[in-house]
C-alpha positions as CSV (number, residue, x, y, z in Angstrom):
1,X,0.0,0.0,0.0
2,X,1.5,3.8,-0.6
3,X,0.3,6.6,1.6
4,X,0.9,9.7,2.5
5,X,1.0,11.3,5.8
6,X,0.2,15.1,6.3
7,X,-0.6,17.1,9.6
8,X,1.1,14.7,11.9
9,X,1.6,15.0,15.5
10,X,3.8,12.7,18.4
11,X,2.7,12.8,21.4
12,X,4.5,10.8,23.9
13,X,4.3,9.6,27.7
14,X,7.0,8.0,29.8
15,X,5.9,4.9,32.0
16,X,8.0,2.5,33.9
17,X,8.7,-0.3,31.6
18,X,6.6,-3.2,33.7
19,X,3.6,-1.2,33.4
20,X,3.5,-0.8,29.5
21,X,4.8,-4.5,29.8
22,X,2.0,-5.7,31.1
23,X,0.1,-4.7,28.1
24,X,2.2,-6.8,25.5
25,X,2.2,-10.3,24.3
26,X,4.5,-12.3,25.8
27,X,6.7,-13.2,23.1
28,X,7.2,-8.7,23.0
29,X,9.5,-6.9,25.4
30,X,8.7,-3.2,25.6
31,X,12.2,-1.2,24.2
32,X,12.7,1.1,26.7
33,X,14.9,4.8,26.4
34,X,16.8,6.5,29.3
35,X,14.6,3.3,31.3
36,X,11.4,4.6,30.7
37,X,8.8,3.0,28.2
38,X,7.1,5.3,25.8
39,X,3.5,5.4,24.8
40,X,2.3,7.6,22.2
41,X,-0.5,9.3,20.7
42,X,-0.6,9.9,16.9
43,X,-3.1,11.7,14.9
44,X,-2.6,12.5,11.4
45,X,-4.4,13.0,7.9
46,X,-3.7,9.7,5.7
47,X,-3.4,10.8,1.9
48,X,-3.5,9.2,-1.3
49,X,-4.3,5.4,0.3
50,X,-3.5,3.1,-2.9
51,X,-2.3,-0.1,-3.9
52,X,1.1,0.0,-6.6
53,X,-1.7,-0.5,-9.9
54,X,-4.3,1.5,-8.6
55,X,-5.0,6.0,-8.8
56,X,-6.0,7.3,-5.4
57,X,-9.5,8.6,-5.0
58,X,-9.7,11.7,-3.3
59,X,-13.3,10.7,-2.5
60,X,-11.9,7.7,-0.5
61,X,-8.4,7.6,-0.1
62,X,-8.0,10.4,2.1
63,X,-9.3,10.8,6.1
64,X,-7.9,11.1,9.4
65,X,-6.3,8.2,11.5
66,X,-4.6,8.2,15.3
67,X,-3.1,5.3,16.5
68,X,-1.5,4.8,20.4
69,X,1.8,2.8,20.0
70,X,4.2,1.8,21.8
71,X,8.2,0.7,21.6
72,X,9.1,-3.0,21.4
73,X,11.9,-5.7,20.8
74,X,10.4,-8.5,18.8
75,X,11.1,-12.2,19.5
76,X,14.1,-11.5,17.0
77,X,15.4,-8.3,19.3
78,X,14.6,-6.3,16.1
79,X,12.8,-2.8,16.9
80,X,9.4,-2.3,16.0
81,X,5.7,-1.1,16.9
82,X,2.9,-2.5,19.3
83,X,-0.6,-1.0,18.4
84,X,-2.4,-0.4,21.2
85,X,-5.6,0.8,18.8
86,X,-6.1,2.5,15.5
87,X,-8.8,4.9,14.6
88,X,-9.9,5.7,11.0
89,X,-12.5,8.2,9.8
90,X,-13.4,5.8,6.8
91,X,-15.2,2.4,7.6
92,X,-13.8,0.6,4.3
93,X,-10.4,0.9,5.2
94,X,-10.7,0.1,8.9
95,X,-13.1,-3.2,7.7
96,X,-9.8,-4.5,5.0
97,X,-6.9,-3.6,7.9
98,X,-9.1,-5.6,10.4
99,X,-9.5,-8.5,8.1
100,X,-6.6,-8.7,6.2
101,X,-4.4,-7.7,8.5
102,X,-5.7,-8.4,11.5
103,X,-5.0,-4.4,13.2
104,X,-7.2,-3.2,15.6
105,X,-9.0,-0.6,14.0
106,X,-12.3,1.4,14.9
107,X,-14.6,3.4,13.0
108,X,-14.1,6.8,14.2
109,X,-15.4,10.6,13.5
110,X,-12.8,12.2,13.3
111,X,-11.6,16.1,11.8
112,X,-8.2,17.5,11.1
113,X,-8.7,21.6,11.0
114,X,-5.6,23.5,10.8
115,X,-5.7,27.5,11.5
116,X,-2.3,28.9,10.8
117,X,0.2,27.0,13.2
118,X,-2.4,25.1,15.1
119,X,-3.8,21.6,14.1
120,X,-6.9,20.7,15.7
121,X,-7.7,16.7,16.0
122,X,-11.1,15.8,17.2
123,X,-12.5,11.7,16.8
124,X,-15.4,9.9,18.9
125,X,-15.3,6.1,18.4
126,X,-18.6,4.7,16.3
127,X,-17.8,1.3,15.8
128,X,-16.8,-0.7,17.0
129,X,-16.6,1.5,20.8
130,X,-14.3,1.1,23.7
131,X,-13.0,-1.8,24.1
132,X,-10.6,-2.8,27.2
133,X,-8.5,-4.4,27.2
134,X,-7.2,-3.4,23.8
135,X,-7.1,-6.0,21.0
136,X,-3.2,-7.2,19.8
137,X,-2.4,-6.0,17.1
138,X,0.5,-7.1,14.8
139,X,4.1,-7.2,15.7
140,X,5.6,-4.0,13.3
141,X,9.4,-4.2,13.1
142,X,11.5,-0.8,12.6
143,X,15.4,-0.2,12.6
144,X,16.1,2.6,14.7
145,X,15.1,4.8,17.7
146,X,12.0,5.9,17.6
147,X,11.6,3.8,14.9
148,X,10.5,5.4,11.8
149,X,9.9,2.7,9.1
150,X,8.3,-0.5,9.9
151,X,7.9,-3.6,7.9
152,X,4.3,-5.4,8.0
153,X,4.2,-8.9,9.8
154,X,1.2,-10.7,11.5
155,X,1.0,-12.8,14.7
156,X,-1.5,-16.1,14.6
């Protein structure tokens, strides 16, 4: 898939290590810096979602997401993302990402507005709500701190 992010925002939260920990999968180990575990809070405006042989349609291919994350070491002590949840304005891509991928999305409202220098996010769960605790998601891997590129891989 090829995708743009635009308006993007990292918010992050230090926690000791056993208490993110206890929110992984046991074969994870939460990758800790300065001995603290980081959580964080992502919203952003997804752009141009495609496959390689398809156009984007604006109509379609363009809505807000946020996604809570976390730092981990994978079974392989390679770097990577843990997905707490991820929110998506549009209910077609959350349904394929659930399915095919087996992410934990949810069907959100959700609005970017920017005004000059401020970005305003704004998303209310409609489908399908709160859940606790939150779903697994997929083991992401990633090469560096904080890890910027990630390689897709599911857990069965």
């Amino acid at each position: 898939m090829y995708q743009t992010w635009t308006w993007l925002t990292f918010l992050h939260w230090s926690y000791p290590p056993a208490v993110v920990q206890r929110h992984l999968p046991d074969s994870l180990q939460v990758h800790t810096f300065e001995g603290r575990a980081w959580v964080g809070v992502t919203p952003f405006l997804l752009e141009d979602l495609r496959t390689p042989v398809a156009p984007a349609l604006p109509w379609f291919t363009s809505f807000p997401e946020t996604n809570v994350r976390t730092y981990v070491r994978g079974p392989d002590r390679r770097e990577g993302l843990w997905f707490f949840s991820l929110d998506a304005a549009r209910p077609e891509p959350v349904l394929v990402a659930q399915s095919t991928y087996r992410l934990p999305y949810k069907w959100s409202a959700m609005t970017v507005e920017r005004d000059g220098a401020t970005v305003r996010y704004r998303s209310r769960r409609r489908w399908p709500g709160p859940t606790r605790p939150p779903r697994p998601s997929p083991w992401r891997s990633a090469t560096r701190w904080p890890p910027r590129s990630w390689t897709p891989s599911t857990t069965t």
